[in-house]
C-alpha positions in Angstrom: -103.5 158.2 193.6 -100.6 159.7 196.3 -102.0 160.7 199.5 -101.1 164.0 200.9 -98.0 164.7 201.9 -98.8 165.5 205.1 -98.9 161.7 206.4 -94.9 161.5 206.4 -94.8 163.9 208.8 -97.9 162.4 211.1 -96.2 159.0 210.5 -92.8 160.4 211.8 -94.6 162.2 215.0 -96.4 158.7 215.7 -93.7 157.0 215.6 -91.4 159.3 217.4 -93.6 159.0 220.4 -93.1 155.1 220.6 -91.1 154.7 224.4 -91.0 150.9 224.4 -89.8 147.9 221.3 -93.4 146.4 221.7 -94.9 149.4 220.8 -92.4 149.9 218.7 -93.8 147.0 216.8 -96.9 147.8 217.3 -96.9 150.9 215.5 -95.1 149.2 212.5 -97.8 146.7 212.5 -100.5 149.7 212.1 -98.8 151.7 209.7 -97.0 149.0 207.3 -100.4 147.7 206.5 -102.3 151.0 206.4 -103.9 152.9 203.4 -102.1 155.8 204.4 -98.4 154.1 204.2 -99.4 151.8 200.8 -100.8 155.5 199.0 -97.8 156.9 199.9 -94.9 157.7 197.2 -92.0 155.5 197.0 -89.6 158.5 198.2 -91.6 159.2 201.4 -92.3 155.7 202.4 -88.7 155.6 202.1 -87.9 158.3 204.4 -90.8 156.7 206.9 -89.1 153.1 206.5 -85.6 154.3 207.3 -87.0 156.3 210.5 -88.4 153.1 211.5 -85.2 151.6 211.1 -83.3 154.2 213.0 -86.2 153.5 215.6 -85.2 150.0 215.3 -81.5 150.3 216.5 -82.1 152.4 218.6 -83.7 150.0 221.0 -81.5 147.2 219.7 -78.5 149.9 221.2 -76.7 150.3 217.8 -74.6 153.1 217.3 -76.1 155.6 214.9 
């Protein structure tokens, strides 16, 4: 059963209020193995993985 499709945009909120790489991690930690992110649809844990990703470089001072 898919979850509501509100969570993308609570996932993207959490995870847009991540200031450091540790918490950065953290928060993949948490939602990675969550119900929330493993009921989600393909497409929209898509769009939350490739914000994490964007999170991601951002620290690691990649050009995006």
């Amino acid at each position: 059963m898919m979850l509501k499709a509100i969570q993308l945009p609570e996932a993207v909120a959490a995870l847009n209020a991540v200031v450091t790489e540790t918490d950065l991690m953290q928060w993949h930690d948490d939602w990675m193995s969550s119900s929330e992110y493993v009921g989600m649809s393909d497409d929209n844990a898509k769009l939350l993985e490739a914000s994490f990703e964007g999170k991601a470089q951002h620290f690691a001072g990649v050009a995006q």
